[in-house]
Structure formats: structure tokens, C-alpha cells
C-alpha positions as CSV (number, residue, x, y, z in Angstrom):
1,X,191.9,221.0,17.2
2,X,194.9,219.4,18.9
3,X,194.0,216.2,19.9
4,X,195.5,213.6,22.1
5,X,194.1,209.9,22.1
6,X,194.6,207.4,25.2
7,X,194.8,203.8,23.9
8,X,195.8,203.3,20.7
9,X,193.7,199.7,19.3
10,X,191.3,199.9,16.7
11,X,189.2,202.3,17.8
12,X,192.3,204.7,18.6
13,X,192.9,203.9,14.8
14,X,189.5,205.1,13.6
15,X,189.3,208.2,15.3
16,X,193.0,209.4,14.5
17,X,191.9,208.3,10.6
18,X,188.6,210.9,11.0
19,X,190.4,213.0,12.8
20,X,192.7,213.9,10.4
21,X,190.0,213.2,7.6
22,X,188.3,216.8,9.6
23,X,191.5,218.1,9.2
24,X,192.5,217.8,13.2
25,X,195.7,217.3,14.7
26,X,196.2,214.1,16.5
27,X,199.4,215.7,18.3
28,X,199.9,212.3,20.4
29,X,198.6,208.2,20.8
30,X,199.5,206.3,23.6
31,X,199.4,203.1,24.6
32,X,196.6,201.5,27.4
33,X,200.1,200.6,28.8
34,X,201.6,204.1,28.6
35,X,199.4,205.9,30.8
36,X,201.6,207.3,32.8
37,X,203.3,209.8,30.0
38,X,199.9,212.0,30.4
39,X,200.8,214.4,32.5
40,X,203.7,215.7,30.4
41,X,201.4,215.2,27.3
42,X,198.7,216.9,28.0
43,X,199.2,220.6,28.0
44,X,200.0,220.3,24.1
45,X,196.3,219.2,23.5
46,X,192.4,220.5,23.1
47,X,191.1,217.6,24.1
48,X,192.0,213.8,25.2
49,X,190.1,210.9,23.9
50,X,190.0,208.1,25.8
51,X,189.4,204.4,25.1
52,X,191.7,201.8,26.6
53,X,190.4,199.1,29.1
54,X,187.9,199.3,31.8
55,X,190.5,198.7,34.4
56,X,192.6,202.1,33.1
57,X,189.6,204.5,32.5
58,X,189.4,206.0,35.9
59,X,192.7,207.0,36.5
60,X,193.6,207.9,32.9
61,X,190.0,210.6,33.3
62,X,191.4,211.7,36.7
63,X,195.0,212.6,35.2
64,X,193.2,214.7,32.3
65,X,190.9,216.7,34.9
66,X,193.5,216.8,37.4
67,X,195.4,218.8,34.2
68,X,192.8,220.7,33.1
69,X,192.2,218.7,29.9
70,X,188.4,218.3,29.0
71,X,188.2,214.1,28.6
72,X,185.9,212.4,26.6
73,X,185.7,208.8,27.4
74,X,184.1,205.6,25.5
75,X,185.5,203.1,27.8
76,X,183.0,200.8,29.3
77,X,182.7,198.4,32.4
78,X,183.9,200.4,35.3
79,X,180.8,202.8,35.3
80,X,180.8,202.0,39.2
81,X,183.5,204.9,39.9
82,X,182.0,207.3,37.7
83,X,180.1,209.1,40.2
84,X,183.7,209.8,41.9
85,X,185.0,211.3,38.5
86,X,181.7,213.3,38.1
87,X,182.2,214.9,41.2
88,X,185.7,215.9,40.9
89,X,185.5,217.2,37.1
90,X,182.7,219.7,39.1
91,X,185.2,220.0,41.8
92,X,187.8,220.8,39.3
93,X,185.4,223.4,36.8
94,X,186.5,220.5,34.4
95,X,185.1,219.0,31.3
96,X,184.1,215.3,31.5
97,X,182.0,213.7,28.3
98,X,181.0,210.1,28.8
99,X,178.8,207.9,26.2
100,X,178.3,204.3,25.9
101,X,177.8,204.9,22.1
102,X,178.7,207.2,20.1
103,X,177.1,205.9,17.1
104,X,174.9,208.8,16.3
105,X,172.6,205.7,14.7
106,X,172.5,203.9,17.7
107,X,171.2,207.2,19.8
108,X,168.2,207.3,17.3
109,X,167.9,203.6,18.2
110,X,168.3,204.6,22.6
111,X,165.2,207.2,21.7
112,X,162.7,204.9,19.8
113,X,163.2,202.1,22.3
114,X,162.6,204.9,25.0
115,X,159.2,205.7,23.1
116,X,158.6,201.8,22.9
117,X,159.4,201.3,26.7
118,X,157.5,204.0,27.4
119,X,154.1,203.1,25.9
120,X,154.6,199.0,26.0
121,X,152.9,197.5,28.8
122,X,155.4,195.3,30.3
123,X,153.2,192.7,31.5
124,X,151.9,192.1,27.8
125,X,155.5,191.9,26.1
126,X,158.6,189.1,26.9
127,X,161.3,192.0,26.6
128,X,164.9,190.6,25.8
129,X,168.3,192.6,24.7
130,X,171.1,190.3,22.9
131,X,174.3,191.9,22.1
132,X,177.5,190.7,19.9
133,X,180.9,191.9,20.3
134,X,184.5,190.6,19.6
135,X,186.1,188.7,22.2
136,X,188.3,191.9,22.8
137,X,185.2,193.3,24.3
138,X,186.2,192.7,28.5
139,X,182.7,193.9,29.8
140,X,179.8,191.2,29.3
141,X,176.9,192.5,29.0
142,X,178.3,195.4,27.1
143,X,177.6,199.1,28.7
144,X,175.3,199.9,25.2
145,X,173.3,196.5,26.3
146,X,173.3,197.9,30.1
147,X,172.4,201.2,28.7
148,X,169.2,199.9,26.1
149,X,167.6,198.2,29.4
150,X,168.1,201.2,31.2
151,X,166.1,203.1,28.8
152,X,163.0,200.5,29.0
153,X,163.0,200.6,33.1
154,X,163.3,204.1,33.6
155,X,159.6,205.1,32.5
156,X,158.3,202.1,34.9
157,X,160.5,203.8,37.7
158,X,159.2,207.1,37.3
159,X,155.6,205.7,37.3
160,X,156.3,204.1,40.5
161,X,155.2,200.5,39.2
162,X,155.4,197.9,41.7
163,X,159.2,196.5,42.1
164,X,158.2,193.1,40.8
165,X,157.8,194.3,36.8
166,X,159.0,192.4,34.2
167,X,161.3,195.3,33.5
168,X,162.9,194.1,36.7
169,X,164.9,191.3,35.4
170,X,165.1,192.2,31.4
171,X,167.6,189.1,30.3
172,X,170.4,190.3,28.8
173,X,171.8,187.3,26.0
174,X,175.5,188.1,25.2
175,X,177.8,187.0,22.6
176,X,181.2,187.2,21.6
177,X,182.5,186.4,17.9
178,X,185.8,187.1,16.2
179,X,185.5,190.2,13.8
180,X,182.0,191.4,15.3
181,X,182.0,195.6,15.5
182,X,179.0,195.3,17.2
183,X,175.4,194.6,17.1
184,X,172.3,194.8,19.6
185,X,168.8,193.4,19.2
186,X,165.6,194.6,21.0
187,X,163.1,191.9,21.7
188,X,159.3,193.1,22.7
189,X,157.1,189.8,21.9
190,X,153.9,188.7,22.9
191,X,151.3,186.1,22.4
192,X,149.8,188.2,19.5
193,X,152.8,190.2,18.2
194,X,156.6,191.1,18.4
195,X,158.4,194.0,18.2
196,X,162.1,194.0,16.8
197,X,164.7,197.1,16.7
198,X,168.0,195.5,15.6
199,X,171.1,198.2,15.2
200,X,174.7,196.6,13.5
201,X,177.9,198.3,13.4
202,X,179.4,198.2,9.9
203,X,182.5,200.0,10.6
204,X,184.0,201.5,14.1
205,X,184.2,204.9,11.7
206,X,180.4,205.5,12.1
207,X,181.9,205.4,16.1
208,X,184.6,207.2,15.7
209,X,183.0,209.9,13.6
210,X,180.5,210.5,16.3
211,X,183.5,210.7,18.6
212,X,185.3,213.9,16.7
213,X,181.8,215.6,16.0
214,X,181.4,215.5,20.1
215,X,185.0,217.0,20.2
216,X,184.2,219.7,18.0
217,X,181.0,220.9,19.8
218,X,182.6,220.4,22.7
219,X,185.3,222.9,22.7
220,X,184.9,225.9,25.4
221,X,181.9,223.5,27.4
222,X,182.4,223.1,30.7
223,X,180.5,220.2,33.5
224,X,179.8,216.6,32.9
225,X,178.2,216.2,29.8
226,X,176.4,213.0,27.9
227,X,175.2,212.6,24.3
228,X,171.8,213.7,25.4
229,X,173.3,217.5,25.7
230,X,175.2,217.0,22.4
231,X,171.8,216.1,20.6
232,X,170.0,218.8,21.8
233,X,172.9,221.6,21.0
């Protein structure tokens, strides 16, 4: 593949390094500052990876469907205009793959807290999520930490349980430490037990390795698509 990465940090780093580790070709990098080279970029690419800052995601995943360029996108904390992109990459008969994660660890970890959330009774277990990032990290609580206490609340919703459950107001306890890649903590305790699912990021390479392997499967896929339709290929 031809690939073409939007922001250029240390995660642009990893992926460009297993990129070309997969024998890829990471035709361009630009800067979170340089955004607005895309549109004369673009047509020499497969795909565009993007991961700058939460206040450039929407507009750097609007020029790439606006050129035809299927996106994928790791960029967290603006997830309140995504439902604009969505529509427009269906507009568009675009490509569009979001994930808070792309540790392919840390989607094992979103399942077995699903199962855990699923068969827990709430009003029997204290549930708490902590997270640790690097100060670089501009969204606080982290969208993986959104995303975990999403997982628990969704089987409550779909059973209808009354609005004042526990899983109603989950605390989320954030913290940010230099050199961190990354670690989140599951809590379920109770009077008589606890529960704990911890996952910790060694290197952003497991990250960026999930990254290319969505790129790959990816190619010729059209729609908005999530990890969820990449496990299941």
C-alpha cells in the first residue's frame, strides 16, 4: 500500500516504522500543523492515517472523504462531531475507520469487561475505571476510558434498568505521568470480593501494528467501519 500519515508525533513514528517493517510505502508525513497540504497529497495514496490533536481530526477526516481517500482515525476527544463525519463518508460512498484503541490486546480486554458488565449485578459491585497517560494526552478521561464504561452501561441500557444504576455515574480516576504509553484498570469490588482487569501499554508499536493490519484489511471496504467489523472479518 501507499500510505499517507496525518500528524507526525510518536505515534506517526510507530506506524511509519511498521509500516515499512510490512513492507508499505509511507509516500508522505505531515505535520498536525500542515493540514492544509492534504488535498494536493492525497491522490498519491491508499489510505490516510490520521492522528494529530482532537481539535484537527474533523476537518483533516472531512478533506480525506471530501477526496475520496478512505481515513482511518485514532484521534480522540472530539467524538461529538463524529456523527457529522459518519454521515457524510455515507453521503460520499466513502471509507471512514474510527477506533479508540487499536491495541488488538486491549479489544480482548473491551470484550471480557463486556461479558463481566454483562453478568455483574451492579448493585452488588463499586465499579471504577483509572486511566494513565502522558501529559501529551489533551482528552481527560481518555476516549479508551470513555469507551471501557461504555461497554459496562450498555447491557443495563438494553435491559431497560431503572436510570438511577450505579452504572450511571461509573467514576472515572485519571492520570497523567511523563513517559506513560498507556494503562487502564477495571475495578468491580464488593463487600465479599473484587474483580480486576488491568491492560498496560509497553510500546505504541503493539498500537501502531493494530493500525497497519486495519489498513491492510481495509483496502476495497467501503461505509463507516469500527474494530468490531475488523474482528469479525
Amino acid at each position: 500500500m501507499k500510505i499517507g500519515i496525518i500528524g507526525y508525533g510518536k505515534m506517526g513514528h510507530a506506524i511509519e516504522r511498521i509500516a515499512t517493517k510490512r513492507k508499505h510505502n509511507v509516500a508522505w508525513t505531515v505535520g498536525a500543523d500542515q493540514a492544509a497540504l492534504l488535498p494536493t497529497l492525497l491522490p498519491a495514496v491508499d489510505v490516510a492515517i490520521e492522528f494529530t490533536q482532537p481539535e484537527a481530526a474533523y476537518e483533516n477526516v472531512y478533506t480525506c472523504l471530501q477526496h475520496d481517500t478512505p481515513v482511518i482515525c485514532g484521534t480522540t476527544g472530539w467524538l461529538a462531531n463524529k456523527a457529522a463525519l459518519e454521515a457524510y463518508c455515507l453521503q460520499q460512498d466513502g471509507t471512514f475507520f474510527y477506533a479508540t484503541n487499536f491495541s488488538l490486546a486491549m479489544q480482548l480486554f473491551f470484550k471480557l469487561n463486556r461479558l463481566l458488565a454483562t453478568y455483574i449485578n451492579p448493585d452488588d459491585f463499586q465499579i471504577t475505571v483509572e486511566e494513565t497517560h502522558a501529559p501529551t494526552k489533551k482528552d481527560k478521561p481518555s476516549g479508551t476510558a470513555l469507551r471501557i464504561v461504555e461497554e459496562i452501561t450498555e447491557p443495563r441500557k438494553r435491559q431497560q434498568e431503572a436510570p438511577h444504576s450505579h452504572t450511571d455515574s461509573i467514576p472515572i480516576i485519571s492520570h497523567r505521568v511523563p513517559d506513560s504509553m498507556g494503562k487502564h484498570v477495571v475495578r468491580y469490588s464488593s463487600p465479599l470480593e473484587d474483580i480486576t482487569m488491568e491492560h498496560f501499554t509497553k510500546s505504541r508499536d503493539s498500537l501502531a501494528q493494530g493500525v497497519i493490519l486495519v489498513a491492510e484489511w481495509l483496502q476495497g471496504k467501503k461505509g463507516v467501519l469500527t474494530m468490531d467489523d475488523f474482528l469479525e472479518r
